[in-house]
N, C-alpha and C positions, 0 to 999 in steps of 0.2 A: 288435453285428452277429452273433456266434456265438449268440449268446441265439434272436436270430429266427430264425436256419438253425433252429435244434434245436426250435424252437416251432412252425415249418412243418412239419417233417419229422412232430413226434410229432398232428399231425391230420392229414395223410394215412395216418398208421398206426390212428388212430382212427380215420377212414372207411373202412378196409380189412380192418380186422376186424369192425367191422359189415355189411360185404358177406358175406364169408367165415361169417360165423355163419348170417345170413339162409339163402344159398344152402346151406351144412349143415343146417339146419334143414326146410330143403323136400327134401333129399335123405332125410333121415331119414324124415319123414313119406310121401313117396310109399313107399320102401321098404318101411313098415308095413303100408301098404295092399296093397303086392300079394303079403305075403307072409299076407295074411289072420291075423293072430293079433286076433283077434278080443277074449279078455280080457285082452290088454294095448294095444289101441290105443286106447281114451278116455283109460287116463293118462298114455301118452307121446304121443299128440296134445296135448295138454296141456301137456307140458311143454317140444317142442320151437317150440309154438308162443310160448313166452312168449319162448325164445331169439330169433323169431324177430323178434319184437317187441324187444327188449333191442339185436340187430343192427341195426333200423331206425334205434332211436333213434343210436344210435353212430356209423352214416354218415349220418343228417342232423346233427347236430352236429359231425362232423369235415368237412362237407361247408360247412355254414353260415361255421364258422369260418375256412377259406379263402376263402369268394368273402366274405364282411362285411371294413370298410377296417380299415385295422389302426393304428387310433388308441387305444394306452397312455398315457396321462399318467401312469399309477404307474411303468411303464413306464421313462418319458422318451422315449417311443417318439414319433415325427411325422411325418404324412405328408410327401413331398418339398416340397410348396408351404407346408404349413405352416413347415417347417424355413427356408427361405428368408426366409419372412414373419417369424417369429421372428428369424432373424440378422440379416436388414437392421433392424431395428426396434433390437437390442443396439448394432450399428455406430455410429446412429442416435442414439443416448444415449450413447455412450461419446465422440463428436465433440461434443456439442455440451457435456458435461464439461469435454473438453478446450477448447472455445472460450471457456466461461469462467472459466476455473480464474484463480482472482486472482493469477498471476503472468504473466512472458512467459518463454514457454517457444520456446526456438532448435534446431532441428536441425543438427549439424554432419557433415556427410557428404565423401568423397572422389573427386574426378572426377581418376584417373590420380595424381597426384604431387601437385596443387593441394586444398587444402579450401575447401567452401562451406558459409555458412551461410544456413540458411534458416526464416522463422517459424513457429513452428506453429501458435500460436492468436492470439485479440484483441489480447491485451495486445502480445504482442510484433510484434504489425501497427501500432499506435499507437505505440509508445516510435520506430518509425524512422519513422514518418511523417514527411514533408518541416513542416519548422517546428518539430518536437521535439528530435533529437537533430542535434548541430550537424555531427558528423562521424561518419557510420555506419561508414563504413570503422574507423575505429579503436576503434567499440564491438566491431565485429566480429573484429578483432586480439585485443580482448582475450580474448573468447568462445574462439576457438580455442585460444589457449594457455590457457587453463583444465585443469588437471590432473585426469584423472578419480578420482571418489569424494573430490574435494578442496573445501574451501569456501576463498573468499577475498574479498576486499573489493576492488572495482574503481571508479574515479572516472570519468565523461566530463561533458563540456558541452551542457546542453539551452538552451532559450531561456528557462527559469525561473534559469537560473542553473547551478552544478555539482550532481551528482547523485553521490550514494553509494550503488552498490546491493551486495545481496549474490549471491556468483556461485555455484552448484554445478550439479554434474553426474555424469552415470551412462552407461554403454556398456554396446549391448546389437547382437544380431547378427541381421538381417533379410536374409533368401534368400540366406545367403553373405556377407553386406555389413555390415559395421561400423559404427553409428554413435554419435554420441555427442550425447544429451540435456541440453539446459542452461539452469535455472533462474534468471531474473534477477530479482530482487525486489529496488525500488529502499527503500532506509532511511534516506533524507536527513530528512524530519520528524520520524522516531520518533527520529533519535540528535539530532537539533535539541533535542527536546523533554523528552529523557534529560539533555543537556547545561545544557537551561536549570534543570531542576529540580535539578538537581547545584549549579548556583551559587548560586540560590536557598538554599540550604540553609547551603550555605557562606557566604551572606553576612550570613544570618542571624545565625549564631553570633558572627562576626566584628563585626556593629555594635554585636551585644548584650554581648561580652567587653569594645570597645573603649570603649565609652560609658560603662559602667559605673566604666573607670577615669580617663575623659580629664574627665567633671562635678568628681568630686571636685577632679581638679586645678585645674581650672578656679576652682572656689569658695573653697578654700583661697587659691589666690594671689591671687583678690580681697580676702578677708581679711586678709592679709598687708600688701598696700598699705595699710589702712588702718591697720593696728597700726602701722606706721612712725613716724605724726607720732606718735603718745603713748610711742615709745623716745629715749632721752636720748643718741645716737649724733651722732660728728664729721657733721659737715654734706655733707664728702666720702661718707663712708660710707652716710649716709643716700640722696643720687645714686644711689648706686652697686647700692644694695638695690633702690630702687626703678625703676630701669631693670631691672633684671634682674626682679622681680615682674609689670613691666607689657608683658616681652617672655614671661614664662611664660604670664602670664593672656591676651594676645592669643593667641600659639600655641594654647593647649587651645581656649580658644571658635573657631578657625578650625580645629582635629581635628573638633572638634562637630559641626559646620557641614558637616566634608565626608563625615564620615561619615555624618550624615544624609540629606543627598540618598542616599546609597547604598541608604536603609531603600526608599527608594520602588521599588526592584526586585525586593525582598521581600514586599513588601505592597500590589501591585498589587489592585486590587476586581475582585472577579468582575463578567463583564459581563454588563449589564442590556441585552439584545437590544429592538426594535424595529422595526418597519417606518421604514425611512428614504429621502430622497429625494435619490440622489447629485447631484443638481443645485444643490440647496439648501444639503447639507455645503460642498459646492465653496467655493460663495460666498462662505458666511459665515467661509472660511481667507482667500480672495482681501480680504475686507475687514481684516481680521487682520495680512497678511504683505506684501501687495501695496507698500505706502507706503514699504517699507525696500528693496523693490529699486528701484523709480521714484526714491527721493531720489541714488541712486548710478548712476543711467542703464540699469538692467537691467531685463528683461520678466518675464512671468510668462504664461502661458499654459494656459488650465484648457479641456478638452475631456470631454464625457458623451455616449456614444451607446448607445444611443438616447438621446435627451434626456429620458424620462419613465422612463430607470434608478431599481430603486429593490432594495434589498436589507436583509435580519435583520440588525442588528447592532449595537451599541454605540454612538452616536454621539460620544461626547462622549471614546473611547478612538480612532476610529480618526482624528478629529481631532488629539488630540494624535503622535500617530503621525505621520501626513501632517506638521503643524506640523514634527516632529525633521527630517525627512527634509528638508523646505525649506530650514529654517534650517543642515543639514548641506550643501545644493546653495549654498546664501549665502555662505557658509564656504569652499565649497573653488573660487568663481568670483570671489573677493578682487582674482586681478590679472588677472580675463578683462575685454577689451571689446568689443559690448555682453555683460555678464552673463546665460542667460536661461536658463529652467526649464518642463519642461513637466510638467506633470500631465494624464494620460489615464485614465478610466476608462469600462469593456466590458464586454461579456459576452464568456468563452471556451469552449476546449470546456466542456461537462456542466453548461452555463447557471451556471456560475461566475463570481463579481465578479475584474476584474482592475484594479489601477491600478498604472499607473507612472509612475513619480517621473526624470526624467532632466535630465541640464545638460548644459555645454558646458565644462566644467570639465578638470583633468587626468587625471582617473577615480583611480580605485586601484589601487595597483602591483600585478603577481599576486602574487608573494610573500606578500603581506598580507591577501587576498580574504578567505582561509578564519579570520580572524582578529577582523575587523571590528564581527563580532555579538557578542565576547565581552567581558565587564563587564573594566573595569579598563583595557580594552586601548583605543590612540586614536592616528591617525595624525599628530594635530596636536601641537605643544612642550606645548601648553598645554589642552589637553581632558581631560577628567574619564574619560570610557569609561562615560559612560553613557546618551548620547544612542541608537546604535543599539541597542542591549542594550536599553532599554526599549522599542525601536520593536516590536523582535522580540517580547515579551515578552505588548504591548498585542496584536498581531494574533494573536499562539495563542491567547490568549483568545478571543479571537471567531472561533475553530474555522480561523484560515489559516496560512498560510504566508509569510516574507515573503525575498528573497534577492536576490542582491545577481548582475549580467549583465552579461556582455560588451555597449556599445555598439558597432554598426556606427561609428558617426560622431564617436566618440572621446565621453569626459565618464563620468561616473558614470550606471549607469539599476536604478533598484531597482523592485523586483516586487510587487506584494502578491496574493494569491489568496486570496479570500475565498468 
C-alpha cells in the first residue's frame, strides 16, 4: 500500500515539473523577444524550446500514468474487482481441498461451558451418517477428549462391525475463538492386513521347523515297529515296545496332519478374478450345504438383489469362504430349534459387493469379537482356528474386507465387502 502512495505521489511530481518547465520555457522566450537581443535569440529560442518540449513530454506521461488503470502483475498490484475475483476463486479451491481431503476432519468448538463438534468436510459427513456409526454420541466423546498435538488410537461400532481409527489434532485461534481441529482416519484394514501378514509369516516358519522334525519321527518309529518282530526280546517286553512305537508313530502322523492344514493359511493362491454371477455362486453352495441343514430340521435362506448381481472376483475363493462361514453358523446353531441362516447379497454405498452371513445362533461373546479372525484361536473345545482366519484371508485377496457385527436380533452376522 506505501509502495502505491509513493508511486502516485512521484507522477504528480512528474507532471508538475513538466508544467513548471513548459511554462518557464515560454517565460524565457517571450522575454527574449522583447528584450530584442537579436544575436542571441535563434540559439536560446532553440534551446528553451527543446525544454519546452522535454516539459510536455513529462506532463503527458505523469499525466497518462494517473488516469491509465493501475494493473501491476509484477507488481502484485490488482484492481478491487480483480482482487475479489482472485480471493473468492483461492477460497474456492482451498474448500473444495478440504471436502476432499481422504480423511474426516471434526471441528471442536465451545458454546459457553459445553463443547461441540462439528464436520468439516465429506469424509466426516459420511462416517456419521445414519447407518454408519452406531453411536455418534460417543464417537463424539471421544473426539473431544482427544489431547491436543496428541495422536491416539480410538475404537467405536459401525454397521461393518468395530472400527479402529487413528485420532490427532491441532488448536488454532479464529476472531478471539479457540478451536480445536481433529483428524480421524480410520485403520481397521491396513492393521487387519498388517496382522494377517504377520501370521502368515510366522506360521510359515513354524510348519516349516515343525514338519521337518515331526516326518523324521514319524518314520523312524514306523521302522521301529517293524524291527521288533526280528529282536529276540521276552514276549512282555516285546507288548510293551510295541505299544509304545505305535502310540509314537500315530502321534507324529497326527502333528503331520495338523500341522498341515495350517500350511493352507500360508499358501493361499492368488486370486484369479473373473466376471461372476452372484446368483449362480449362490446356488451352486445351496446345492453343496443345504442337505445338512434340512436333514437336522434347519433352513437356509439365500437372497441377490438385484438378481442379475454380478461382480470381479475369484469364485472358487469366495465360495469357499461363504462354505466356512455356513458351516461356522452349522456349528454354533447345534442346540437352536428350527436352525436357520440367511445369506444376502447387494450393492452398497460406492457400488460395492456386500454379503452377509447371519444365524439365529448364540452370537459371540464380546470379550472374544476382537479375537475370532486370529489363526490358532477358536471358541469351540474342539476347533482348529482355522476356519475364520482363512475366511479373512480368502476375501483380502479379492481386494475386501470381512468382520464380524453386532445382530439386532441376536445370532452371529458376518460382513463381507467386496
Amino acid at each position: 500500500m506505501t509502495f502505491e502512495l509513493n508511486l502516485v505521489w512521484r507522477r504528480k511530481l512528474l507532471s508538475t515539473c513538466g508544467m513548471l518547465i513548459i511554462v518557464g520555457a515560454a517565460m524565457a522566450m517571450t522575454y527574449l523577444h522583447t528584450a530584442g537581443q537579436s544575436q542571441h535569440l535563434l540559439r536560446w529560442s532553440i534551446v528553451f524550446a527543446l525544454l519546452a518540449v522535454v516539459g510536455l513530454l513529462m506532463f503527458t506521461l505523469g499525466l497518462t500514468s494517473l488516469t491509465a488503470p493501475k494493473a501491476r502483475p509484477d507488481a502484485g498490484y490488482l484492481p478491487p474487482a480483480m482482487q475479489r475475483d482472485g480471493l473468492q476463486q483461492v477460497v474456492l479451491t482451498l474448500e473444495s481441498r478440504l471436502e476432499h481431503a481422504p480423511i474426516a476432519l471434526f471441528c471442536v468448538g465451545s458454546r459457553g461451558q459445553e463443547k461441540n463438534v462439528s464436520p468439516l468436510n465429506g469424509n466426516a459427513r459420511r462416517l456419521i451418517a445414519p447407518g454408519r456409526v452406531f453411536e455418534v454420541s460417543q464417537l463424539y466423546e471421544q473426539i473431544i477428549a482427544q489431547a491436543v498435538g496428541k495422536r491416539s488410537m480410538i475404537c467405536f461400532e459401525t454397521e461393518q462391525g468395530q472400527e479402529r481409527a487413528l485420532l490427532a489434532s491441532s488448536s488454532l485461534t479464529l476472531q478471539s475463538q479457540t478451536q480445536l481441529i481433529v483428524a480421524l482416519m480410520p485403520v481397521e484394514t491396513e492393521l487387519q492386513i498388517e496382522a494377517q501378514q504377520a501370521w502368515q509369516k510366522l506360521i510359515r516358519v513354524l510348519t516349516h521347523e515343525i514338519m521337518n522334525s515331526l516326518t523324521p519321527v514319524a518314520s523312524l518309529s514306523s521302522t521301529a515297529q517293524d524291527m521288533l518282530s526280528d529282536l529276540q526280546l521276552p514276549q512282555q517286553s516285546t507288548a510293551d515296545l510295541a505299544l509304545a512305537m505305535d502310540a509314537i508313530s500315530r502321534r507324529a502322523h497326527g502333528l503331520v496332519n495338523f500341522v498341515g492344514s495350517y500350511r493352507s493359511l500360508a499358501n493361499v493362491p492368488v486370486a484369479q478374478t473373473e466376471r461372476v454371477q452372484l446368483q449362480a455362486l449362490l446356488a451352486r453352495i445351496s446345492s453343496l450345504v443345504s442337505p445338512m441343514w434340512q436333514a437336522r430340521g434347519g433352513e437356509m435362506q439365500f437372497s441377490v438383489a438385484p438378481a442379475n448381481l454380478e461382480a470381479m472376483l475369484d469364485p472358487a475363493q469366495l465360495e469357499q469362504a461363504l462354505i466356512n462361514l455356513i458351516q461356522n453358523a452349522f456349528e454354533a446353531t447345534a442346540a437352536v430349534k428350527p436352525a436357520t441362516v440367511h445369506i444376502r447379497a447387494q450393492l452398497s454405498r460406492g457400488a460395492r459387493l456386500r454379503i452377509e452371513v447371519s444365524d439365529n445362533g448364540p452370537g459371540v461373546p464380546k470379550d472374544l469379537i476382537a479375537h475370532i479372525f486370529t489363526p490358532f484361536f477358536s471358541t469351540r473345545e474342539h476347533g482348529s482356528g482355522i476356519g475364520l482366519a482363512l475366511v479373512r484371508q480368502l476375501v483380502q485377496g479379492n481386494g475386501g474386507t470381512v468382520r464380524y457385527a453386532a445382530s439386532v436380533g441376536g445370532g452371529a452376522r458376518f460382513i463381507i465387502s467386496l
